[in-house]
C-alpha positions, 0 to 999 in steps of 0.5 A, a space after each residue: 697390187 697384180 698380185 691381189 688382183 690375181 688372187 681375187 679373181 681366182 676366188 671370186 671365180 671359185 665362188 661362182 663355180 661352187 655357187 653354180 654348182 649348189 644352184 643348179 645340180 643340187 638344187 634343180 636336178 638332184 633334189 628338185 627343191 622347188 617342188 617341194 613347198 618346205 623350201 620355196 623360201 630358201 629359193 627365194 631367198 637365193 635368188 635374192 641373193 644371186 642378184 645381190 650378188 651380181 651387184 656386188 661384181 659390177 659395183 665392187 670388182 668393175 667400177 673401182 674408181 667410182 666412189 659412189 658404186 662403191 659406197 652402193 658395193 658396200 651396201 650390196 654387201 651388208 644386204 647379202 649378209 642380211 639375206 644370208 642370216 635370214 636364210 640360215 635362220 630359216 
């Protein structure tokens, strides 16, 4: 079980790490996305996206042993996917 732990977390912060960087260098400092109107929704939508996302942390990795913050994680999840189609789509 450490093992898997182990390995979640070193993904879990991998994603963060590339989420970060998609986030702030390439969107804010290098291509200055919110100026432009074309891409305000994306924004939106990525935002959206980075609070579900720290929902899913706190429910899914922090409170195991609570069955319903689980239960609520896996919503979060199905949200996320939600928010990630309709971005992609766009």
């Amino acid at each position: 079980m450490e093992i898997a732990f182990l390995i979640s977390s070193i993904l879990l912060i991998s994603y963060s790490l590339l989420a970060l960087f998609d986030g702030v260098f390439l969107h804010l400092y290098k291509y200055r996305l919110y100026q432009h109107k074309e891409s305000r929704f994306e924004h939106l939508t990525h935002t959206i996206r980075a609070l579900l996302f720290t929902g899913i942390l706190i429910s899914l990795f922090i409170n195991i042993e609570n069955n319903n913050l689980f239960l609520f994680g896996c919503i979060l999840i199905v949200a996320d996917i939600i928010t990630l189609l309709v971005d992609a789509y766009c």
